[in-house]
Backbone atoms as SQL, in Angstrom:
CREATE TABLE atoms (id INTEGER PRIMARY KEY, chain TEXT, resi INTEGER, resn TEXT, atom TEXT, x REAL, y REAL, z REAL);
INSERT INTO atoms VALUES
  (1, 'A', 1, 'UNK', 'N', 105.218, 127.743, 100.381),
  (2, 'A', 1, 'UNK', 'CA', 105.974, 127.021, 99.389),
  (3, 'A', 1, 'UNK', 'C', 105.026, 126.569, 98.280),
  (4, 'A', 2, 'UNK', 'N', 105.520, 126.525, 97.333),
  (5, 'A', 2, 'UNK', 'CA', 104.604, 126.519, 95.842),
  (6, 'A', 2, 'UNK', 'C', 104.584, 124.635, 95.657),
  (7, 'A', 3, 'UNK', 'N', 104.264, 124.392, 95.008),
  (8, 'A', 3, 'UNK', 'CA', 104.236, 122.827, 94.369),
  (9, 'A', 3, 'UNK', 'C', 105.272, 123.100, 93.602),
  (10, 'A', 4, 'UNK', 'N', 105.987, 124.097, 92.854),
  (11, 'A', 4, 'UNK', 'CA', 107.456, 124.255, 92.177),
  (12, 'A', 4, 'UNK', 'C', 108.566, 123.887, 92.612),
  (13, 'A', 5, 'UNK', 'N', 108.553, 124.489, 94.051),
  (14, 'A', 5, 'UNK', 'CA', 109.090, 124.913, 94.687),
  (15, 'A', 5, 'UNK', 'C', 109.824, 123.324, 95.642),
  (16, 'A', 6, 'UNK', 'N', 108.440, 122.450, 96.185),
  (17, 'A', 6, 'UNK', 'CA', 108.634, 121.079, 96.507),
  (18, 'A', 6, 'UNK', 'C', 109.143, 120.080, 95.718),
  (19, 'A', 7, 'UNK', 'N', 108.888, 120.705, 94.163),
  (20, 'A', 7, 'UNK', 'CA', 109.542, 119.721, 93.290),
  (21, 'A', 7, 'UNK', 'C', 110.385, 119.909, 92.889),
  (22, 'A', 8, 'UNK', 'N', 111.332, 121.155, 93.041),
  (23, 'A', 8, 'UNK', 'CA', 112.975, 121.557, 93.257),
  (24, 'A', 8, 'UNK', 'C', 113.431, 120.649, 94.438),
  (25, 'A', 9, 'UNK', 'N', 112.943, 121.097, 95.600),
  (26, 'A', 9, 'UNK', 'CA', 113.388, 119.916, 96.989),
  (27, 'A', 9, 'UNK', 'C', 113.527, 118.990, 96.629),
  (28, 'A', 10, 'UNK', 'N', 112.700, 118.048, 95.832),
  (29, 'A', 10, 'UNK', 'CA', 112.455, 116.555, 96.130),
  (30, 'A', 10, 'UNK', 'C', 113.695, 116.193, 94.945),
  (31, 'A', 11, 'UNK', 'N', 113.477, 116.869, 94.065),
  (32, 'A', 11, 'UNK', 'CA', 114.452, 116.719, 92.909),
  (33, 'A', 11, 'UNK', 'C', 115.891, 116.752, 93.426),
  (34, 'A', 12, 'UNK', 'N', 116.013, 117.378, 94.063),
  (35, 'A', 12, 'UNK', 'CA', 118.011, 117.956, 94.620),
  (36, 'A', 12, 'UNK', 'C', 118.119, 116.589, 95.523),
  (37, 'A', 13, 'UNK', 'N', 117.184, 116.171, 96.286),
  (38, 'A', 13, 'UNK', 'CA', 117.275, 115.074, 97.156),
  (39, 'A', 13, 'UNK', 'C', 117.260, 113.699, 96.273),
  (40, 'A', 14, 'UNK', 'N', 116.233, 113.545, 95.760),
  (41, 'A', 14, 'UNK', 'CA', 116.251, 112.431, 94.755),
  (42, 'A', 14, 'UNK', 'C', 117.589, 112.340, 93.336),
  (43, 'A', 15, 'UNK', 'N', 118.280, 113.128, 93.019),
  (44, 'A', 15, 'UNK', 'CA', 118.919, 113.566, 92.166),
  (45, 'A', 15, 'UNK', 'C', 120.580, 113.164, 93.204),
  (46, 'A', 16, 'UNK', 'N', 120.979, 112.895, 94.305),
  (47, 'A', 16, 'UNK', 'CA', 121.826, 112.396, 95.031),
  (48, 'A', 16, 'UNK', 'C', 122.328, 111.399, 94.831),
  (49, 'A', 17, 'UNK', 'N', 121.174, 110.548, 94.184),
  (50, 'A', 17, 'UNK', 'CA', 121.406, 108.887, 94.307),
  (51, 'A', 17, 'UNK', 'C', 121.693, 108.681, 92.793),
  (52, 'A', 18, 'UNK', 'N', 122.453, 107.576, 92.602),
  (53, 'A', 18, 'UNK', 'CA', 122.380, 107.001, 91.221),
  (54, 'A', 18, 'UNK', 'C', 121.165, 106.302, 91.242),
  (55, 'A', 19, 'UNK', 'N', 120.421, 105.571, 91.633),
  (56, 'A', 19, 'UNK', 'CA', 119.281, 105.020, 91.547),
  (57, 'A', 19, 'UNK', 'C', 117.902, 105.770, 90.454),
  (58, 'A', 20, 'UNK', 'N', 117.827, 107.371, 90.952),
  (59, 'A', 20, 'UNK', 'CA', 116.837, 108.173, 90.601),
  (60, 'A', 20, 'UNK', 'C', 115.883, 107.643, 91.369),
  (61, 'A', 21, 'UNK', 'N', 114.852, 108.432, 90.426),
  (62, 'A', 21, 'UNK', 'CA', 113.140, 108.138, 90.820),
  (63, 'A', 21, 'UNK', 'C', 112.775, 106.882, 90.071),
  (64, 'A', 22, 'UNK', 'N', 111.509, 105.995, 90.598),
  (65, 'A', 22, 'UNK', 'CA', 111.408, 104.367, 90.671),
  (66, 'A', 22, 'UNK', 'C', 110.483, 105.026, 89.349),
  (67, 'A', 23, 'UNK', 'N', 110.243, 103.688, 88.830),
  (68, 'A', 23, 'UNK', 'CA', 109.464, 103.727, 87.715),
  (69, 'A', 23, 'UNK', 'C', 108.179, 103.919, 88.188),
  (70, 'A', 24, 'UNK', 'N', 106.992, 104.173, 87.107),
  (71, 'A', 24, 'UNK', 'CA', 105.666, 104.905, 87.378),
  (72, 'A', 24, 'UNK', 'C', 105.380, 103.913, 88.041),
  (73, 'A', 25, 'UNK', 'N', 105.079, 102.756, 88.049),
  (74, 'A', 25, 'UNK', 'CA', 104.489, 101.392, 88.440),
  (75, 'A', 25, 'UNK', 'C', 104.897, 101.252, 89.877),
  (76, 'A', 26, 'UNK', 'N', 106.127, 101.492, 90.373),
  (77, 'A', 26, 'UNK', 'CA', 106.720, 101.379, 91.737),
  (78, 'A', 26, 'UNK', 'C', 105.843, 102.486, 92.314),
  (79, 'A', 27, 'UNK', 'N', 106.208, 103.548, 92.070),
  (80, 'A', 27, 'UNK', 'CA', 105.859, 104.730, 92.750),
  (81, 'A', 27, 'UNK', 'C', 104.228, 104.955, 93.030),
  (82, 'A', 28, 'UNK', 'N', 103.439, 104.178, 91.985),
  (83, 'A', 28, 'UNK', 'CA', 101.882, 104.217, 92.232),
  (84, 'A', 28, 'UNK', 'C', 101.929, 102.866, 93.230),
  (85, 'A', 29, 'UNK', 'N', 102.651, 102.506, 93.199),
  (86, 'A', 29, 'UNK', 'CA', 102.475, 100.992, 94.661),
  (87, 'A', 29, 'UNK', 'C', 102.468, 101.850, 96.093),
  (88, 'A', 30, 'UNK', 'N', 104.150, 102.819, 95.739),
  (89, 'A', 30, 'UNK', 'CA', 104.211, 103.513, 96.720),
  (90, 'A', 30, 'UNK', 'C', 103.004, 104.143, 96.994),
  (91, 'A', 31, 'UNK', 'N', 102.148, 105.128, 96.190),
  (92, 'A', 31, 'UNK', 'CA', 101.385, 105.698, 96.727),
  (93, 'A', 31, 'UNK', 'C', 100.331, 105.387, 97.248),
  (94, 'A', 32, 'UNK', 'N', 99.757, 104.209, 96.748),
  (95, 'A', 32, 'UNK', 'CA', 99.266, 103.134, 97.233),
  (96, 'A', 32, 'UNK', 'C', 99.302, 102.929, 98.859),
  (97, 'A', 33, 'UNK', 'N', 100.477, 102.093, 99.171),
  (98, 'A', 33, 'UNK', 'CA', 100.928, 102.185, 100.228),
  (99, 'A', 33, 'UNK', 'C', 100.324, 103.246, 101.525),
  (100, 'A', 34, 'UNK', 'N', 101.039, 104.467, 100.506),
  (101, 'A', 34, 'UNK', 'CA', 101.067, 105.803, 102.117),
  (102, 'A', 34, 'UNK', 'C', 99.540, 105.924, 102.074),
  (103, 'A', 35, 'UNK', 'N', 98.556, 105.875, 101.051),
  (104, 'A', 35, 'UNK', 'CA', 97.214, 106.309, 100.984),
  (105, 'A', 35, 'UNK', 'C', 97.060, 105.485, 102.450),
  (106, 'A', 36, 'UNK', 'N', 97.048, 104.134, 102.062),
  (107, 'A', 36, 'UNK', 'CA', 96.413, 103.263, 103.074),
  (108, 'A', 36, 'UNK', 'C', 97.195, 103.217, 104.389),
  (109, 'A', 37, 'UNK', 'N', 97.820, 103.448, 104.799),
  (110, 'A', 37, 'UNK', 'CA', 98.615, 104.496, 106.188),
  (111, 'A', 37, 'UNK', 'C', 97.622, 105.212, 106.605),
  (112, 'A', 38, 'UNK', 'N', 97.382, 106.269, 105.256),
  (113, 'A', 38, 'UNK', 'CA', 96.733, 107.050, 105.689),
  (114, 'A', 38, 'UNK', 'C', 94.896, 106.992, 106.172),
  (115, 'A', 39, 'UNK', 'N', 94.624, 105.914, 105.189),
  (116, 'A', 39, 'UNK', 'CA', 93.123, 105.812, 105.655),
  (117, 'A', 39, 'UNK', 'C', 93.178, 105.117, 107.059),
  (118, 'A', 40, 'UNK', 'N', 94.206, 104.279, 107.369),
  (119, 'A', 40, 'UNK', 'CA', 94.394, 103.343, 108.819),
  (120, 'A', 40, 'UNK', 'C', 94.155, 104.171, 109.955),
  (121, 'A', 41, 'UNK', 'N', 94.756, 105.894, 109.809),
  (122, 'A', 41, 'UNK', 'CA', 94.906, 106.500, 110.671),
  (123, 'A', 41, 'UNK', 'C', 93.585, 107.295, 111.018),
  (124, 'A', 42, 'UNK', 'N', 93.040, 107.415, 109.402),
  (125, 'A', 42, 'UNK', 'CA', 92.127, 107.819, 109.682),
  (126, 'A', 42, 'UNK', 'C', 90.551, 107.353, 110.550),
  (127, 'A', 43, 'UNK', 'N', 90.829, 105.933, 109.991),
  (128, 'A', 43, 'UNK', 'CA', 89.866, 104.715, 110.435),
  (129, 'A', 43, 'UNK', 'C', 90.143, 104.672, 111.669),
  (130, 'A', 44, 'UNK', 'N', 91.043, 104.670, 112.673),
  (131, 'A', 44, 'UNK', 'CA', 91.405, 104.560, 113.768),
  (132, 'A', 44, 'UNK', 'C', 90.873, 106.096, 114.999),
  (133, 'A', 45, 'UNK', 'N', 91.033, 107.118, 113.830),
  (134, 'A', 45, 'UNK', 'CA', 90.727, 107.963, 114.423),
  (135, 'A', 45, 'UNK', 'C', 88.881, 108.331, 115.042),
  (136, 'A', 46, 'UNK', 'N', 88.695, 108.486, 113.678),
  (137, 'A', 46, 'UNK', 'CA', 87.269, 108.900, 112.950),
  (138, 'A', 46, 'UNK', 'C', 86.277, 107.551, 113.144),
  (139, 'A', 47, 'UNK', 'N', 86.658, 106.228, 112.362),
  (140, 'A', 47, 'UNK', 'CA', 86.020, 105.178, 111.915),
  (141, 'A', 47, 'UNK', 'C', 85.305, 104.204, 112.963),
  (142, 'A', 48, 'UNK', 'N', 85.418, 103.267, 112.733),
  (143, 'A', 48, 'UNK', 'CA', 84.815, 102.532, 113.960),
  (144, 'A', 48, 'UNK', 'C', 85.441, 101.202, 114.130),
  (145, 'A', 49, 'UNK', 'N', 86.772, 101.026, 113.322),
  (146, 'A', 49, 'UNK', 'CA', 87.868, 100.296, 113.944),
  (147, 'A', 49, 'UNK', 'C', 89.075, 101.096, 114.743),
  (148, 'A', 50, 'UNK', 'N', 88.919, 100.402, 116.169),
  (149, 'A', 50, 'UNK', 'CA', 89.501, 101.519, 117.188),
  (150, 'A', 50, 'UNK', 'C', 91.136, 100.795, 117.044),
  (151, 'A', 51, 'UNK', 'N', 92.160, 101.563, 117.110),
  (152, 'A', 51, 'UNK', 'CA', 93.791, 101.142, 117.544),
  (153, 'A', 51, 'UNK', 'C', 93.358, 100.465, 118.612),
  (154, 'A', 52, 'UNK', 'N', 94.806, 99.241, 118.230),
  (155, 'A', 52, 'UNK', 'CA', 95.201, 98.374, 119.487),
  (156, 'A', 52, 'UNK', 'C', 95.918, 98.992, 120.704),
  (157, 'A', 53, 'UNK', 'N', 95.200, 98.635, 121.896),
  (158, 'A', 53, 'UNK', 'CA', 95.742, 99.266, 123.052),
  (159, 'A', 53, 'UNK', 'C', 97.753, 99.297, 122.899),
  (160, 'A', 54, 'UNK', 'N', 97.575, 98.418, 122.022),
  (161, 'A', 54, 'UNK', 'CA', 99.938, 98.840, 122.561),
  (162, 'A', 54, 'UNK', 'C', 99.676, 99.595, 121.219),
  (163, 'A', 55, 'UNK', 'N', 98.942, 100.357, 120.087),
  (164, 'A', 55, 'UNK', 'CA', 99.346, 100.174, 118.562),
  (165, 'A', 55, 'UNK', 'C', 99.790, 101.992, 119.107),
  (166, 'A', 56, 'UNK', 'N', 100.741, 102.724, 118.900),
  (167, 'A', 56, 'UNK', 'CA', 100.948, 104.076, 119.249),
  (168, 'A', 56, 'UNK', 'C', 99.884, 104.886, 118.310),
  (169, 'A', 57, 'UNK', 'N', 99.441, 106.230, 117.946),
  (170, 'A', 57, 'UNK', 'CA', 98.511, 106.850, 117.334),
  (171, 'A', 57, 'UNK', 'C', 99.511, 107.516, 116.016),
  (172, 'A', 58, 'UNK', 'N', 99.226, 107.272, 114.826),
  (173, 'A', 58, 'UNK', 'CA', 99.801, 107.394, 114.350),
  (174, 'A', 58, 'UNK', 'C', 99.620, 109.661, 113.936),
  (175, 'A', 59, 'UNK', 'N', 100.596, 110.232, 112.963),
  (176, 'A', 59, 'UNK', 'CA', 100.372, 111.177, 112.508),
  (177, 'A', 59, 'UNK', 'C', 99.991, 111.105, 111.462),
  (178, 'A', 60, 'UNK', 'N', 98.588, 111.972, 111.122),
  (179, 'A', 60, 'UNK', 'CA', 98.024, 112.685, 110.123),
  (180, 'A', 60, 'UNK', 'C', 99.024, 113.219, 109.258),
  (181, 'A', 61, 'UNK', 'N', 99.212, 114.479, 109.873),
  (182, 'A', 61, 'UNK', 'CA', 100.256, 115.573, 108.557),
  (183, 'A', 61, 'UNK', 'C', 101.576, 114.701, 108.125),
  (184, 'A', 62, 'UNK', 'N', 102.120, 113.660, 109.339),
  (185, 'A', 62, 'UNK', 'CA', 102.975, 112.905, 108.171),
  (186, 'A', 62, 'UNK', 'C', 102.638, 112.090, 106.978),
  (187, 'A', 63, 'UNK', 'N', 101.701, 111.634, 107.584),
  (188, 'A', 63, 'UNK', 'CA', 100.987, 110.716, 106.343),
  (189, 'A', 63, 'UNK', 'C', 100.662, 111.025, 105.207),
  (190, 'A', 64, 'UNK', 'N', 99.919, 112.487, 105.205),
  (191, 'A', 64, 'UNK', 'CA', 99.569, 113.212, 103.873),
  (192, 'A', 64, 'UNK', 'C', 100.717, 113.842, 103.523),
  (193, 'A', 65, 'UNK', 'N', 102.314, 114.275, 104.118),
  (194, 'A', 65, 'UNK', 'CA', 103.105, 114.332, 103.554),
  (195, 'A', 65, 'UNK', 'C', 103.803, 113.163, 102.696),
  (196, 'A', 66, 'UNK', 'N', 103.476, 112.041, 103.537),
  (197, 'A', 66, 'UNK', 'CA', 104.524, 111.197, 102.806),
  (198, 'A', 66, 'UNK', 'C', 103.482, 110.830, 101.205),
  (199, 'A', 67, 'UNK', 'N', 102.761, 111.007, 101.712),
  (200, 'A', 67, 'UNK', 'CA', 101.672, 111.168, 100.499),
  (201, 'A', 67, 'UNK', 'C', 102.515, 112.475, 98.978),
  (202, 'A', 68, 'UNK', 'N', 102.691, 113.474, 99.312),
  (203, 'A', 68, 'UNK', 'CA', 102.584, 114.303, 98.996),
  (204, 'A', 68, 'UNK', 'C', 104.240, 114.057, 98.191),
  (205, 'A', 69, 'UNK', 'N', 105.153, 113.286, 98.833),
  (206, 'A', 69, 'UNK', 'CA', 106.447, 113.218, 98.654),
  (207, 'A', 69, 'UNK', 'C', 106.156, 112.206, 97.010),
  (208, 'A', 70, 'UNK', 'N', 105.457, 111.062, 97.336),
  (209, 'A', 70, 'UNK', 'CA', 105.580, 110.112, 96.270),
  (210, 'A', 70, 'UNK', 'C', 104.955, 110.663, 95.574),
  (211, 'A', 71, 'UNK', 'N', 104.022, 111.272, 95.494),
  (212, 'A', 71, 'UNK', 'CA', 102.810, 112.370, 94.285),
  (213, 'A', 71, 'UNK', 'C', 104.148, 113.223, 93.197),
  (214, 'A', 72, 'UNK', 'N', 105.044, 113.916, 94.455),
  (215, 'A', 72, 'UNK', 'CA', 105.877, 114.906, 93.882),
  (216, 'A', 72, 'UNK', 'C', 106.943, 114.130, 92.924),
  (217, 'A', 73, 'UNK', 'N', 107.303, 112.430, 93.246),
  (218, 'A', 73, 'UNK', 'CA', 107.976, 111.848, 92.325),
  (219, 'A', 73, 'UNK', 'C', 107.795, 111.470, 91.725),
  (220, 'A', 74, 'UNK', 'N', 106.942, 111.271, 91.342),
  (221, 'A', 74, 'UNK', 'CA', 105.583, 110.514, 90.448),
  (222, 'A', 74, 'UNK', 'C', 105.841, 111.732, 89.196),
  (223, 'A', 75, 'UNK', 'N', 105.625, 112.953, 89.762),
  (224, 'A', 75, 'UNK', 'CA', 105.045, 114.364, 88.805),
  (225, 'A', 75, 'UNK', 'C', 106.377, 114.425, 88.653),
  (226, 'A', 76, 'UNK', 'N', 107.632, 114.579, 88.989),
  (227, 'A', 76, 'UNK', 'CA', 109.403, 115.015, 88.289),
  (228, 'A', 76, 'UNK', 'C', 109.430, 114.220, 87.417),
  (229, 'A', 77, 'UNK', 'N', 109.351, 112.704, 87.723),
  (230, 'A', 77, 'UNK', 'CA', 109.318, 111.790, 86.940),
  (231, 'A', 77, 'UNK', 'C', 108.943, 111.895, 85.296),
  (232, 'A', 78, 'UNK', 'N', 107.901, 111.996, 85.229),
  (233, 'A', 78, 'UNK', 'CA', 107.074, 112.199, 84.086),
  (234, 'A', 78, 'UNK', 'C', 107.321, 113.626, 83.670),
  (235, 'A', 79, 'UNK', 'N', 107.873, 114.566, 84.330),
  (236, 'A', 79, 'UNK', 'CA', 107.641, 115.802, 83.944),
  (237, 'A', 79, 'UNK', 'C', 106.931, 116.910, 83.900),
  (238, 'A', 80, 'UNK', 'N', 105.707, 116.598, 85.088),
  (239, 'A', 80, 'UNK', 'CA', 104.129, 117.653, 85.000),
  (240, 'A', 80, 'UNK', 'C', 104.814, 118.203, 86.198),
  (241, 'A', 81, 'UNK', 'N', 104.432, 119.719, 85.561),
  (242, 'A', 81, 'UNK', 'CA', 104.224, 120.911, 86.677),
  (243, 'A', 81, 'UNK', 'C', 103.117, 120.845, 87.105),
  (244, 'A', 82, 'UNK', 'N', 103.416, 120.805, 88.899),
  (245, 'A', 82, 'UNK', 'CA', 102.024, 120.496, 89.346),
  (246, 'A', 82, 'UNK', 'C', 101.179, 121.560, 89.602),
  (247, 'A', 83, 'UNK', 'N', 102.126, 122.903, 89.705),
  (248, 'A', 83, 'UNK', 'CA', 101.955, 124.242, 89.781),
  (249, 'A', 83, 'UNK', 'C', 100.838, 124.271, 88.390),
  (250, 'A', 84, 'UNK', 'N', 100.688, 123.947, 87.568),
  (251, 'A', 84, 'UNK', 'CA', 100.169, 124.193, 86.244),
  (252, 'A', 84, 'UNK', 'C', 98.905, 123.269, 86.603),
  (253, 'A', 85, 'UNK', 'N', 99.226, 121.980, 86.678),
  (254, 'A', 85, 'UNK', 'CA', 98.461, 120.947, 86.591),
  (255, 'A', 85, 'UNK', 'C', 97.266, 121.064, 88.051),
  (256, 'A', 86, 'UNK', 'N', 97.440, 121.837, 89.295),
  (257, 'A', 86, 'UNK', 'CA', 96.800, 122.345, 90.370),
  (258, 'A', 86, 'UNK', 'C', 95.576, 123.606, 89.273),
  (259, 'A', 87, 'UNK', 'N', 96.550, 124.332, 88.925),
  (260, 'A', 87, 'UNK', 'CA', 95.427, 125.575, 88.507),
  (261, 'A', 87, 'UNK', 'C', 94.489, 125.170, 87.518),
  (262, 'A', 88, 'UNK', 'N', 94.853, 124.167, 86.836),
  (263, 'A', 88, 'UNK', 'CA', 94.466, 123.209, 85.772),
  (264, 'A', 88, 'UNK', 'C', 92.833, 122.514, 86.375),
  (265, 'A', 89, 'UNK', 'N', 93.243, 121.736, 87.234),
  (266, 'A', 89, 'UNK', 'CA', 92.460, 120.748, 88.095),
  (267, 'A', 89, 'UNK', 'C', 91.595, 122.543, 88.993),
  (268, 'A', 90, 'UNK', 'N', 91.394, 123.217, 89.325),
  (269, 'A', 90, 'UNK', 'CA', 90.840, 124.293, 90.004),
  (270, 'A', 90, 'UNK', 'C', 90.230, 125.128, 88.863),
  (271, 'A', 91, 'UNK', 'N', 90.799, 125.253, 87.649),
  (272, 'A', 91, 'UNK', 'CA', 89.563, 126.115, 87.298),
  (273, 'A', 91, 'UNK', 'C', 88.770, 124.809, 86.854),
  (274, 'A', 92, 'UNK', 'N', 89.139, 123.573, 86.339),
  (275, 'A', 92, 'UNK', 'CA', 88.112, 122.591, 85.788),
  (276, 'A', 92, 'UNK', 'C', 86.403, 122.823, 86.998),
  (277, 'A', 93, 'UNK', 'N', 87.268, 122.361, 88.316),
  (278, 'A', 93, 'UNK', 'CA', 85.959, 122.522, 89.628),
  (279, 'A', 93, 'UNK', 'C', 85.074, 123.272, 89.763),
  (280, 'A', 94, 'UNK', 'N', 86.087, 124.806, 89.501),
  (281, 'A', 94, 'UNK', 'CA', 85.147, 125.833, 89.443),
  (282, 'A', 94, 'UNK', 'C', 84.175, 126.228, 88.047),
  (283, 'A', 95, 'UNK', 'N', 84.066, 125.264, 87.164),
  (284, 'A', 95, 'UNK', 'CA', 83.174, 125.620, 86.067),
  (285, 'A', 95, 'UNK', 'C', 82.753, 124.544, 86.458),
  (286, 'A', 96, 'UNK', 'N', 82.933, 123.320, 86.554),
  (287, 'A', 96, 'UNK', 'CA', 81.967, 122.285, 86.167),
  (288, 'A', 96, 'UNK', 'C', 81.199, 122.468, 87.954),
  (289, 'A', 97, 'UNK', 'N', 81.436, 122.842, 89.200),
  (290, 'A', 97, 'UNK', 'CA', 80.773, 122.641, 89.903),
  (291, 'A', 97, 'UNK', 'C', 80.484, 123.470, 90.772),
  (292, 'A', 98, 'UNK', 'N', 80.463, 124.537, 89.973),
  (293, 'A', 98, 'UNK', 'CA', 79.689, 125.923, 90.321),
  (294, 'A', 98, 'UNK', 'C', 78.373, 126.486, 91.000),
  (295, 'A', 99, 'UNK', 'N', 77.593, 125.444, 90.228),
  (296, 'A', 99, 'UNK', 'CA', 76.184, 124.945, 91.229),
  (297, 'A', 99, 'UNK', 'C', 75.933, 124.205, 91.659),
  (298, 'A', 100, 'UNK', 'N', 77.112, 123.764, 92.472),
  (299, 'A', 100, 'UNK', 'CA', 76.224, 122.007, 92.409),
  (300, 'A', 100, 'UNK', 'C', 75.897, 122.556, 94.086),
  (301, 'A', 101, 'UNK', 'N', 77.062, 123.134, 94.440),
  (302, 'A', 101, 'UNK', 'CA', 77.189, 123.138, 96.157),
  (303, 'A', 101, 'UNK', 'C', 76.145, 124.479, 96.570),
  (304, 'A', 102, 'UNK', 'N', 75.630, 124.437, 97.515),
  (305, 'A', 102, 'UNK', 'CA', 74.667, 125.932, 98.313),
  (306, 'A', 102, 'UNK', 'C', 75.741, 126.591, 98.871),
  (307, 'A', 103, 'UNK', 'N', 76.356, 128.161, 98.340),
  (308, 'A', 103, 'UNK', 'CA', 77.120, 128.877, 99.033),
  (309, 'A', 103, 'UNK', 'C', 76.758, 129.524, 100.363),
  (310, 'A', 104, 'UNK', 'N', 76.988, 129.939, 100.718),
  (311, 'A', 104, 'UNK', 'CA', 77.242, 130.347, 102.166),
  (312, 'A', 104, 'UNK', 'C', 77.033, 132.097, 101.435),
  (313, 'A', 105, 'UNK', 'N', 76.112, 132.119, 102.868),
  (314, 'A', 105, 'UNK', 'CA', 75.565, 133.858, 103.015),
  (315, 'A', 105, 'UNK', 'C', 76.749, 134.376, 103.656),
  (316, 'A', 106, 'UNK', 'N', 76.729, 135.586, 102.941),
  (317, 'A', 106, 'UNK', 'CA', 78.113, 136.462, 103.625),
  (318, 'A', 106, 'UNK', 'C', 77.685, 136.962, 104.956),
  (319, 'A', 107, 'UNK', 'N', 78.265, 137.001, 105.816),
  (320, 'A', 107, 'UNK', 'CA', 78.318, 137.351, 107.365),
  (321, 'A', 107, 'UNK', 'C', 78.188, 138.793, 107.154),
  (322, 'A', 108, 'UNK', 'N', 77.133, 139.323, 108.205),
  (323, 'A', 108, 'UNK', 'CA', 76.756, 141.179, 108.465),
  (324, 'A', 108, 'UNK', 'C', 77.639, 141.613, 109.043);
């Protein structure tokens, strides 16, 4: 599935409600929010603050979805193709940080 493609989904779903999509300010709270979900889980996992014995383990891939959901309303909102704005952000990396990293020898 493309980033186009998610922002058709999110749109047909969000597009249900009279409400719409929240203003930029809400939606960066929101994202806000799921980030730090997400670092909790990560910290819990990885970090060296361990979950509370009753706290259940939370999910990763939901987290960076729900991540991924408010990103996608954020971008209808305003109007950026992220499809554009991805290839955008990828060739920038690949010129500006071309040398920075040691590539990897191709395997015999």
């Amino acid at each position: 599935m493309s980033f186009r493609d998610a922002q058709r989904q999110v749109d047909a779903w969000i597009s249900r409600f009279e409400e719409g999509y929240f203003d930029p300010l809400t939606n960066l709270t929101r994202l806000t929010e799921e980030v730090g979900e997400l670092a909790r889980e990560v910290n819990h996992r990885f970090g060296q603050k361990t979950r509370k014995p009753e706290e259940p383990e939370g999910d990763l891939a939901m987290e960076m979805a729900d991540i991924l959901f408010v990103l996608i309303c954020l971008a209808n909102r305003e109007k950026i193709d992220l499809d554009e704005a991805f290839q955008g952000m990828m060739a920038k990396v690949a010129s500006r940080d071309s040398s920075r990293w040691t590539p990897k020898t191709p395997s015999p």
